[in-house]
C-alpha positions in Angstrom: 97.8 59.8 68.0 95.0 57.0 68.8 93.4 58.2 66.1 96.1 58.0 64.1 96.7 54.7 65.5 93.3 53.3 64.2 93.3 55.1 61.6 89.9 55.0 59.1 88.6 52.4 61.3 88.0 55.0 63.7 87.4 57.6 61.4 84.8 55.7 59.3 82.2 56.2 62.0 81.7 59.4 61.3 81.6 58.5 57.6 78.2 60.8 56.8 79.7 63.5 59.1 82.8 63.6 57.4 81.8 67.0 55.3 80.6 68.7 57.9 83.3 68.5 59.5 86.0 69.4 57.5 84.0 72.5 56.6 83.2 73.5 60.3 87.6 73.4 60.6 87.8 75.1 57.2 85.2 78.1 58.6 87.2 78.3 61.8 90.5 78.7 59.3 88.3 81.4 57.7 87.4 83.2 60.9 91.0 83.3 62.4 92.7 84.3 59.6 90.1 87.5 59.0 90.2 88.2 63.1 93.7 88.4 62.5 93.8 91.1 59.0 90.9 93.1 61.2 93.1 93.5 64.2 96.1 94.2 62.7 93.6 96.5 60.4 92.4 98.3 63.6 96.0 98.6 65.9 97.7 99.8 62.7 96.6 103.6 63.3 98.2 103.6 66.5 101.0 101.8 66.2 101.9 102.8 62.9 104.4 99.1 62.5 105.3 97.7 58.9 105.1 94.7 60.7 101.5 94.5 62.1 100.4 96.0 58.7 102.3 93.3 56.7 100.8 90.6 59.2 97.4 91.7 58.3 97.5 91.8 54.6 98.9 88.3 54.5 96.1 86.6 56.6 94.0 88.4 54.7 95.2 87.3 51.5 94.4 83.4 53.4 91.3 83.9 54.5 90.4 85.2 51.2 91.6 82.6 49.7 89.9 80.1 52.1 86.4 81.7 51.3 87.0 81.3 47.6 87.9 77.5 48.2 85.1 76.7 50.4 82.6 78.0 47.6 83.6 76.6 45.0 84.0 73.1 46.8 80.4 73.3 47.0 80.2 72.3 43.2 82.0 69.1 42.6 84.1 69.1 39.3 87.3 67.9 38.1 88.0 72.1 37.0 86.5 72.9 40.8 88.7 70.2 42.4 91.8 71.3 40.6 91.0 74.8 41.9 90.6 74.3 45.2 94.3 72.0 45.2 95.8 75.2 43.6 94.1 77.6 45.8 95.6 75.2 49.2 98.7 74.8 47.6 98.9 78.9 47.2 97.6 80.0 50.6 100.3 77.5 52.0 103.3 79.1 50.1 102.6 82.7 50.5 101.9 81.6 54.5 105.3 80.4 54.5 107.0 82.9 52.4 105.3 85.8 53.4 105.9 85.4 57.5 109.5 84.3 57.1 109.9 88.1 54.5 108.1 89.8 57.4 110.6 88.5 60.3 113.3 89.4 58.2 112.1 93.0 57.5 113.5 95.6 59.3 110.8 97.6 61.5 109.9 101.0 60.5 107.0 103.3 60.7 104.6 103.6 57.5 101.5 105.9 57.2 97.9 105.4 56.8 98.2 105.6 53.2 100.5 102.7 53.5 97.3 100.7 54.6 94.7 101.2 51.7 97.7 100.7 49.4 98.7 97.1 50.7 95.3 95.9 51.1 93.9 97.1 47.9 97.1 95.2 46.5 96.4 92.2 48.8 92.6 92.3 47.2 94.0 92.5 43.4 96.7 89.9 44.3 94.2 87.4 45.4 91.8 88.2 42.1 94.7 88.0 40.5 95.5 84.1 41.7 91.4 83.4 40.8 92.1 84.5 37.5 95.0 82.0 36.6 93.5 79.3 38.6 90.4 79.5 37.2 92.1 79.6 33.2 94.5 77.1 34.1 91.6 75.1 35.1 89.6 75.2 32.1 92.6 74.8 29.9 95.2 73.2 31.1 93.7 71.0 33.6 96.8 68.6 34.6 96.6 64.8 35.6 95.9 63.7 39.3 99.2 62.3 39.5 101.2 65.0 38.5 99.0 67.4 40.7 99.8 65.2 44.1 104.0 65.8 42.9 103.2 69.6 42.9 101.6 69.5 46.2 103.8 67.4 47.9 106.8 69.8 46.6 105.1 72.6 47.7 104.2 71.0 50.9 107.9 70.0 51.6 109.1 73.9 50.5 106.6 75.2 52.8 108.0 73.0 55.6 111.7 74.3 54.8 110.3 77.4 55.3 108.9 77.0 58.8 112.1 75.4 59.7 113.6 78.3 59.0 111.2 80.5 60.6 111.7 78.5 63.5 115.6 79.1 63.6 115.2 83.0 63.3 112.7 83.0 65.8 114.5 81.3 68.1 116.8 84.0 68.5 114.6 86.7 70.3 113.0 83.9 72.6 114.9 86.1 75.2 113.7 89.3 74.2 109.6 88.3 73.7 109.2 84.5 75.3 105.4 84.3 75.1 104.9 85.9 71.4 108.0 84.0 70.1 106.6 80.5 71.7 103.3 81.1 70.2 104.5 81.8 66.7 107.1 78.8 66.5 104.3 76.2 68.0 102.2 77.7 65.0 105.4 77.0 62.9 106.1 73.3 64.3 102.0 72.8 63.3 102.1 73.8 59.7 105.1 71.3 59.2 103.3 68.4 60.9 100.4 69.9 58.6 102.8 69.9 55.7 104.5 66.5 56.0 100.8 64.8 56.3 99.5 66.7 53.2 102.7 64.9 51.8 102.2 61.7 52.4 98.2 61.7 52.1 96.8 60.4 48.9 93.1 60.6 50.0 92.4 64.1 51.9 88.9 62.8 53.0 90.7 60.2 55.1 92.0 60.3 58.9 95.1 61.8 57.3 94.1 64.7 55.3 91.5 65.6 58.2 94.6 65.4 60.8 96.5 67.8 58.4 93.2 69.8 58.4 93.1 70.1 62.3 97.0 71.1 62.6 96.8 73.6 60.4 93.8 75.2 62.5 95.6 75.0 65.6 98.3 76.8 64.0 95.9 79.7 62.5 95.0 79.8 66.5 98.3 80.2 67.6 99.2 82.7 64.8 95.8 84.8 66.4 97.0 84.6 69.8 100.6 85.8 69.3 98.9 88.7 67.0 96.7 89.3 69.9 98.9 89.4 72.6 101.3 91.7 70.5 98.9 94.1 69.2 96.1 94.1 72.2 97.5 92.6 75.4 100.8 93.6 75.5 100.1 97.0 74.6 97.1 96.8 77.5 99.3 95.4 79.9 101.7 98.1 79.5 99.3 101.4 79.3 98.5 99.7 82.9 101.7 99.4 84.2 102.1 103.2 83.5 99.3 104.0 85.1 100.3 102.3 87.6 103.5 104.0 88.0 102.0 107.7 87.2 100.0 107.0 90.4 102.4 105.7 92.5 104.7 109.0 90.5 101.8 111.1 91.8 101.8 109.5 95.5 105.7 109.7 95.7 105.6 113.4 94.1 102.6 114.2 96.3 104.9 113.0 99.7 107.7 114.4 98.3 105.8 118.0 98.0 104.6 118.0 101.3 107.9 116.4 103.3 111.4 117.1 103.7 113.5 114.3 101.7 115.9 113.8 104.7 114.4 113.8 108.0 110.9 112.9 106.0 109.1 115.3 108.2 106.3 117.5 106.9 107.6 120.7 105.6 106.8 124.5 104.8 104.1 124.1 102.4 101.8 121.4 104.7 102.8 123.8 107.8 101.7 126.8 105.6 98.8 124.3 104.5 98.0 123.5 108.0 97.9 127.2 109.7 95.8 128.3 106.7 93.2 125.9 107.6 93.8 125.7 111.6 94.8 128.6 112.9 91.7 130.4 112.9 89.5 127.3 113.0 88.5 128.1 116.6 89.7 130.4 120.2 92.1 128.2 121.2 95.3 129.9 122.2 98.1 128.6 119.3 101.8 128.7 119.2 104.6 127.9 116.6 108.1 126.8 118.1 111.5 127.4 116.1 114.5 125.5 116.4 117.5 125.3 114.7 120.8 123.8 115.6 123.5 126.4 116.5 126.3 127.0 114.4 124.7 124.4 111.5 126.4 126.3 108.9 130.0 125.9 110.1 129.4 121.9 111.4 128.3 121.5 107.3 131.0 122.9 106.2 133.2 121.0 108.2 131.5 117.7 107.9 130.1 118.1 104.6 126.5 117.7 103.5 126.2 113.8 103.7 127.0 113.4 107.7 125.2 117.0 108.1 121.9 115.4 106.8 122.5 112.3 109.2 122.8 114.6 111.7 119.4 116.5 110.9 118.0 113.0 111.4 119.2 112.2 114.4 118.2 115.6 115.7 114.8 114.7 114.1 114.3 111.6 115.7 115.4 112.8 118.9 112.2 115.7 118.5 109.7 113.5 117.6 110.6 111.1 120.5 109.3 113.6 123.3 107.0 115.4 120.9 102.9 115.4 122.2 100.5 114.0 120.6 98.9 117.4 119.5 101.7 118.6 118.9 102.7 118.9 114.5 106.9 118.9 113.9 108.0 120.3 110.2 111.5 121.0 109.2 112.0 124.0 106.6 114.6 123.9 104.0 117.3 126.1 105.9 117.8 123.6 108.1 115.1 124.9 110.6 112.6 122.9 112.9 109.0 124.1 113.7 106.4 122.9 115.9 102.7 124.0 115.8 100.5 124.0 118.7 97.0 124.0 117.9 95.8 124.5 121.6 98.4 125.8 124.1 96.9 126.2 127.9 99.5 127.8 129.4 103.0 129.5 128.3 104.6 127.2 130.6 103.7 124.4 129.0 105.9 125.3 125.8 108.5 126.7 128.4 108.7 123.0 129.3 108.4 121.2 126.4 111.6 123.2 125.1 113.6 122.8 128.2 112.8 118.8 128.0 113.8 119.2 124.3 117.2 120.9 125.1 118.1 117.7 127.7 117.2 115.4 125.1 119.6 117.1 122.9 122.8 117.1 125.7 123.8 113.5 124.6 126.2 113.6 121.7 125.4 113.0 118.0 126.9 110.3 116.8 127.9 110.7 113.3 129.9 108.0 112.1 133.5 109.1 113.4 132.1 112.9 114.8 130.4 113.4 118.0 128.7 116.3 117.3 126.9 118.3 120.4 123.4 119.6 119.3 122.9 122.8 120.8 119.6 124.4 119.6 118.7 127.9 119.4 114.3 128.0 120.3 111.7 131.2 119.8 108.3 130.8 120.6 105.5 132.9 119.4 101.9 133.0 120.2 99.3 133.6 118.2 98.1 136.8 118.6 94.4 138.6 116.7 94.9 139.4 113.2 98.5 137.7 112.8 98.6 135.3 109.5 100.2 132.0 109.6 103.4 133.5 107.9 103.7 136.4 110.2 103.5 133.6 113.2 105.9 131.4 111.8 108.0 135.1 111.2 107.7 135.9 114.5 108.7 132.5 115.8 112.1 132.9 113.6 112.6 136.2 114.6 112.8 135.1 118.3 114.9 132.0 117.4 117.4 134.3 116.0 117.6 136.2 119.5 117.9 133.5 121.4 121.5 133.0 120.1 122.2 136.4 122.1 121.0 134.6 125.4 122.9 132.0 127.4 119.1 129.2 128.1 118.3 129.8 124.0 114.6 130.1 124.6 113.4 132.7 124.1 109.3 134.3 123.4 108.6 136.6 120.4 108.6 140.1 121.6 107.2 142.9 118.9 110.2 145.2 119.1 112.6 142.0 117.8 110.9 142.7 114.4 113.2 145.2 113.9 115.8 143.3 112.6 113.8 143.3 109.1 115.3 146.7 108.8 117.9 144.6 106.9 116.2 143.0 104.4 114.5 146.6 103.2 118.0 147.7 103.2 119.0 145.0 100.3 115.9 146.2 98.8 117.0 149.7 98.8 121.0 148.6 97.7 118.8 146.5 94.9 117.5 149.0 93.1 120.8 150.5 92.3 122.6 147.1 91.7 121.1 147.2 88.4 122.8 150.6 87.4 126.0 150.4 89.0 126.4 146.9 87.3 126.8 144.5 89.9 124.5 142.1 88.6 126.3 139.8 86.7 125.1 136.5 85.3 127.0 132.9 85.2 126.4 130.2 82.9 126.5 126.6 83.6 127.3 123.8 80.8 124.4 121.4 80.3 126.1 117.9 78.6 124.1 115.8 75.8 124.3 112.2 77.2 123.7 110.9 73.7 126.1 112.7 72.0 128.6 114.0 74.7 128.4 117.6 73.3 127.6 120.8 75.2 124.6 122.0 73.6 123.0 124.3 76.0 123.9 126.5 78.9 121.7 128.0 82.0 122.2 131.2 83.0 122.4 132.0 86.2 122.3 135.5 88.0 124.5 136.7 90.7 125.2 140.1 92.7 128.3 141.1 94.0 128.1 144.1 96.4 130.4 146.6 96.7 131.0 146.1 100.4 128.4 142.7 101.4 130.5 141.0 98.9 128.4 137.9 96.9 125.1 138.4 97.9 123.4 135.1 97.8 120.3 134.9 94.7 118.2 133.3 97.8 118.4 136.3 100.0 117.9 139.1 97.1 115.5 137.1 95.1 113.2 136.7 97.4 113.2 140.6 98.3 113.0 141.6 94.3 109.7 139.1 93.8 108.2 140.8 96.8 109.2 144.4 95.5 108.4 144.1 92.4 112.2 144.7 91.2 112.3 141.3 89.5 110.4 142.5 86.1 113.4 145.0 85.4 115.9 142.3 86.8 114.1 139.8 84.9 114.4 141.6 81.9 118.0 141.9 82.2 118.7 138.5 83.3 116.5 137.5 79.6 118.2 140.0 77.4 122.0 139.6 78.6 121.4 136.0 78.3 120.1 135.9 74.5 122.8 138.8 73.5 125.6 136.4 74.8 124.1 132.9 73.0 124.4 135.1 70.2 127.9 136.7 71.0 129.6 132.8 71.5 127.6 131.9 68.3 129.3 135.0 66.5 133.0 134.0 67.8 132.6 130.6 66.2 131.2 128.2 69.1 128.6 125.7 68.0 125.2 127.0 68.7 124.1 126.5 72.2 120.9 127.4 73.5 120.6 129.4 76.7 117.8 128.4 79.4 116.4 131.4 81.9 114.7 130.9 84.9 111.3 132.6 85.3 109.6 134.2 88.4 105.8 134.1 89.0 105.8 137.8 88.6 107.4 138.1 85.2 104.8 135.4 84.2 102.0 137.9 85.1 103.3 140.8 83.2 100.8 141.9 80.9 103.2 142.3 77.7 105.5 139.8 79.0 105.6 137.7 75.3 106.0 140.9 73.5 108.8 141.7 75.7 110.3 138.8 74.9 109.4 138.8 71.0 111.8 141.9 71.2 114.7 140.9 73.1 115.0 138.2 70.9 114.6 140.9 67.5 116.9 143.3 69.4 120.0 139.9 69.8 119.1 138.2 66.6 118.7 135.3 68.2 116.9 132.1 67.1 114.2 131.0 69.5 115.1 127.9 69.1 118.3 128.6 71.0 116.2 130.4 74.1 114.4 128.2 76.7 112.5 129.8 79.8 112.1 127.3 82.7 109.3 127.8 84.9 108.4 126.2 88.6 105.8 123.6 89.2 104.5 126.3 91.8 103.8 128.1 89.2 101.5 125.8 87.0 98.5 126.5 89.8 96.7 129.5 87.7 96.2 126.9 84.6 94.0 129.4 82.5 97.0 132.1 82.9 100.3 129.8 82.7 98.7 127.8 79.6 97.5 130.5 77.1 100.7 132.5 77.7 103.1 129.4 77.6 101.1 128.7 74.0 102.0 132.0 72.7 105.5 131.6 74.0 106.0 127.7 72.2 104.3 129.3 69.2 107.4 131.6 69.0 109.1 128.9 68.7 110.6 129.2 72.4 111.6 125.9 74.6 109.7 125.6 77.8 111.4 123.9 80.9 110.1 122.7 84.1 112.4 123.5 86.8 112.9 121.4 89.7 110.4 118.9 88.8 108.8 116.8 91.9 109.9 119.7 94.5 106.8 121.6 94.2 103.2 121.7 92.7 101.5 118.1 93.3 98.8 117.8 90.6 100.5 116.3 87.4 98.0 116.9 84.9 99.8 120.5 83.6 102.0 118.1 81.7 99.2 117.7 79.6 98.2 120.8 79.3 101.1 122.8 78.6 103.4 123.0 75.8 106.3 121.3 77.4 109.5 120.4 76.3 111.8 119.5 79.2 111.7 118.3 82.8 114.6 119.1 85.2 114.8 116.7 87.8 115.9 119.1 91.0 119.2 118.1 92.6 117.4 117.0 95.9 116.2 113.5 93.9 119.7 113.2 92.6 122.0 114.1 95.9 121.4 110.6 97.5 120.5 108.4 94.4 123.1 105.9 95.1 122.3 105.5 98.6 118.3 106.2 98.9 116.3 103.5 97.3 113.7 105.8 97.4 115.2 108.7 95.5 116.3 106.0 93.2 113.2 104.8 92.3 111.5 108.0 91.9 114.0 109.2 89.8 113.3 106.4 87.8 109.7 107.4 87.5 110.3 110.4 86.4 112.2 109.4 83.6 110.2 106.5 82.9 107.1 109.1 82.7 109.0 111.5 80.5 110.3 109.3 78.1 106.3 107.7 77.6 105.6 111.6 77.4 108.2 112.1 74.7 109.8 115.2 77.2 113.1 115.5 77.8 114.9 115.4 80.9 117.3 117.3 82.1 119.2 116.1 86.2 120.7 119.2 88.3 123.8 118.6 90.7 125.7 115.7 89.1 128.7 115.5 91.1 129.7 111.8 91.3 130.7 109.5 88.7 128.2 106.8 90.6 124.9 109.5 90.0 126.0 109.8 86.3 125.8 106.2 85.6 122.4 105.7 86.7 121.1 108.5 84.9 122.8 106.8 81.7 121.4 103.8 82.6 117.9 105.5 83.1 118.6 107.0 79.4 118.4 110.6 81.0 119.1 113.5 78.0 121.4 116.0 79.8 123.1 116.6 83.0 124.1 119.5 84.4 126.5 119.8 87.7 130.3 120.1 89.1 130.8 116.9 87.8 131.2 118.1 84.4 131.4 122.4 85.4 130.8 125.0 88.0 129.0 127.9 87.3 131.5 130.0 85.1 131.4 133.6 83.3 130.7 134.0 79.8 134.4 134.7 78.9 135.3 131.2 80.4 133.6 129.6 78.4 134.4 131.4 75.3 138.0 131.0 76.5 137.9 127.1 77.9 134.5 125.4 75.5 137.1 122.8 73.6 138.6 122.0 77.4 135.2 121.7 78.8 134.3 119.8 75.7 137.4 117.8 76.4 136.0 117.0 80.4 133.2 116.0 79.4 134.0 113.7 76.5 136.7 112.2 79.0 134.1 111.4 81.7 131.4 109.9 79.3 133.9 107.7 76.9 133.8 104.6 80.1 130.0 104.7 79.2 128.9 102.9 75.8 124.9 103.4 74.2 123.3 99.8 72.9 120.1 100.6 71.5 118.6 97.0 71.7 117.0 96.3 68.3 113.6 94.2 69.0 111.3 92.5 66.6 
């Protein structure tokens, strides 16, 4: 504004620079304007926008132009003067006509023949504008006067334009503040650029050169919104999920090794830890059980929330008198072991569990209950040849007999292994479960959040004994992995399953794809994807409509699980990952396997509302899925509360009593339009915006 102020008096010092300077702001135009077709060139094969292609082809189509004007201003004629007006007055309209068409364009994906196409036509275009310039030039070469009225209209239009702009932009300021902020200072700089082409009679004056230097500054601006859109935005974000995988990989990596309630380690560090300690040296070890007596009836009497509060109180209450050398766990069943790495004398354990059973004599306090923790202790010491399993075994083994004793301590003695007599018998009853028919399998609904619909089932086996009753699936299969009996039950489970996706298909219900749960030892059969190649010939299913769900513990032997799960996706089978985050801790099979769908085990979901931590790691999850393009299915939805969080997370399905129990294949070929019904009755309070963006 001083400048302005003085105005030539100022600007006639630099009367011999005058050229050189214009022409230095003119090349600065030039190399903008190409920066900004080159990036767009380069980040359109990745980001595949109409958008960032469009961008590109119209600063192109300026700095072409630019070139052209600056080349032939180095010859100075009235046909090379008229030129380079026309060639301004061009680059200035299809500037502001061709950024206010691209705003208004809807975004969608093109292909990489799209880009040859529109900068070939971009190239021809601007030959094109040469062409009739140059003729026009030659012969119809118009009066000064009447040139300045052209340009000033076109200057004003162009300023109209930019108004314009500025009005749409304003709009998504919201949505994109630094982009849109960038592009409508680059806006409010071509008008000031506009109006003082307008009013300018004499372009090598202070005026024209101010015009000049706004319309540079608004080339920079148009560079820096392009390259924080295409370069630093896109940066930014591939490190703020990499951030997130890694914290992902710490939470997953804690959440492996540690129970989720009491946040103590659990099974697979103890298992870890006795692998790599136990025979380390010839110190004496020991492993302590202890559970809390009649746990079973308290949770079903309580229910599982104050249950868990009370596992950790009871765990805070351990760790308060635990020694220093002394490493607390807590298994899944609700169990608590201690390992001893050096143990001087039996007495010493005697004492620490007798100090452990005062500790617990002072009531629980669980909200309203006062709950007494009795605990039930077996101690076992390490003896010569005994694996970390069989100690931990034998320490359960004498926890269990301690019940039968009024102090509840009691050491491992051999004979108590004879209990295990039981679980050879359900081996023994398994093997004619099969042919009698008392396995049965169960199928639970799986709801679409997008669409509401019930497009999948899983199926679920389950053993009713003639006189045990319902045998639980975690106490038989367990015995038919170790037995080997799980490649004919398998089979069953695979083949019952496909016949009765086909069966509901046949009596009219929309297709709906069955998912199976696979062992470790079906996985190492060595005709397994034959076997299943038949099945689905012998039930004329689609493979489409089968998915086999597999265990992160599972994805260890990568050679194995990958070539196999390749031949199974090539079938054209789904693959699931069950329980996801509950077991292996290396993420990098996501990458490596064929995967379709994560399931996010109901131990992440249980306490989402009240567990910021469970929260935000069920975020994670679905935040990495969704960059992985996997979808992602959540177990054990039984509150409204969970359900909306998983909406709001933009989860795919859900699965849990919310919606269905476990139910038998004629339910749900009697009941699908009622559980259609439920579930389209829970998810009409919920509404999907997808947010449009520029």
């Amino acid at each position: 504004m001083p400048l302005l102020s003085l105005s030539n008096q100022v600007f006639g010092i630099f009367e011999e620079e005058r050229y050189s300077l214009n022409l230095i702001i003119h090349i600065l135009i030039i190399v903008f304007t190409m920066a900004i077709a080159i990036q767009s060139w380069l980040v359109f094969s990745y980001l595949l926008s109409n958008q960032t292609l469009y961008i590109g082809n119209l600063f192109f189509i300026i700095s072409l132009l630019e070139t052209v004007s600056i080349i032939i201003s180095q010859f100075p004629t009235a046909e090379t003067k008229y030129m380079e007006t026309w060639l301004h007055l061009i680059m200035r309209f299809c500037l502001s006509i061709g950024f206010l068409f691209i705003i208004l364009k809807p975004k969608k994906r093109l292909t990489m023949n799209d880009r040859i196409y529109t900068y070939g036509s971009s190239l021809l275009f601007v030959l094109l504008c040469l062409l009739i310039v140059y003729f026009s030039a030659k012969y119809f070469l118009h009066e000064e006067q009447m040139l300045f009225k052209v340009s000033a209209i076109v200057h004003l239009l162009s300023a109209a334009l930019q108004g314009a702009t500025i009005v749409i932009l304003s709009k998504y300021i919201k949505k994109m503040p630094k982009r849109v902020i960038w592009l409508i200072s680059a806006a409010i700089y071509l008008i000031i650029s506009d109006i003082f082409f307008v009013v300018i009679k004499d372009l090598n004056a202070i005026w024209g050169f101010s015009a000049l230097i706004y319309q540079f500054f608004a080339f920079f601006f148009f560079l820096k919104a392009i390259y924080y859109t295409t370069v630093e935005k896109p940066y930014k974000q591939l490190l703020k999920i990499k951030r997130d995988l890694e914290y992902s990989q710490k939470e997953l990596n804690f959440q492996a090794y540690h129970d989720d309630i009491t946040k103590l380690p659990n099974e697979h560090l103890l298992l870890k830890t006795l692998k790599e300690d136990l025979h380390a040296n010839s110190h004496q070890k020991a492993i302590i059980a202890i559970e809390i007596d009649r746990l079973t009836a308290i949770r079903s009497s309580i229910g599982i929330s104050y249950s868990n509060t009370m596992m950790k109180l009871v765990a805070e209450r351990i760790q308060a008198i635990l020694p220093p050398h002394y490493f607390a766990t807590k298994l899944h069943e609700g169990q608590f072991i201690i390992y001893i790495n050096h143990v001087k004398a039996r007495e010493e354990l005697l004492q620490f569990c007798l100090n452990l059973k005062s500790a617990m004599k002072k009531p629980l306090q669980v909200q309203l209950f006062s709950l007494n923790g009795n605990l039930n202790i077996g101690i076992a010491l390490h003896e010569e040849n005994c694996s970390g399993e069989e100690l931990l075994m034998h320490a359960q083994i004498a926890m269990k007999e301690a019940i039968q004793i009024p102090q509840s301590v009691l050491f491992y003695k051999s004979h108590m292994s004879n209990g295990i007599a039981d679980r050879i018998l359900i081996e023994q009853e398994l093997h004619k479960a099969l042919a009698n028919e008392e396995i049965y399998l169960d199928f639970q609904p799986q709801v679409n959040l997008k669409t509401g619909e019930i497009e999948s089932v899983e199926a679920l086996v389950r053993w009713c004994h003639p006189t045990r009753g319902f045998v639980s699936p975690e106490l038989f299969i367990p015995v038919a992995e170790e037995s080997g009996l799980i490649i004919p039950l398998g089979k069953w489970v695979l083949e019952t399953a496909c016949s009765q996706a086909k069966t509901w298909k046949e009596q009219g219900l929309p297709p709906m794809k069955v998912a199976v749960n696979l062992s470790i030892g079906q996985l190492f059969q060595q005709d397994f994807v034959h076997m299943v190649q038949e099945i689905l010939q012998r039930t004329n299913l689609e493979p489409k409509y089968l998915q086999l769900e597999i265990t992160e513990s599972m994805t260890m032997n990568i050679d194995h699980i990958t070539q196999l799960l390749h031949e199974l996706k090539a079938i054209g089978i789904q693959i699931a990952v069950d329980d996801f985050g509950t077991g292996y801790s290396s993420l990098s099979y996501l990458k490596d396997f064929p995967i379709d769908c994560l399931k996010i085990d109901r131990a992440f979901v249980r306490n989402i509302q009240h567990n910021p931590n469970d929260e935000a790691l069920v975020s994670m999850i679905l935040s990495m899925a969704k960059h992985l393009r996997l979808k992602v299915v959540a177990e054990g939805i039984e509150e409204v509360e969970q359900l909306a969080f998983l909406i709001n997370g933009d989860c795919d399905y859900i699965q849990g009593y919310l919606f269905s129990k476990p139910i038998s294949a004629e339910q749900i070929s009697n009941t699908f339009n009622e559980l259609h019904n439920r579930a389209s009755d829970i998810l009409t309070e919920f509404k999907y915006v997808e947010d449009y963006v520029i």
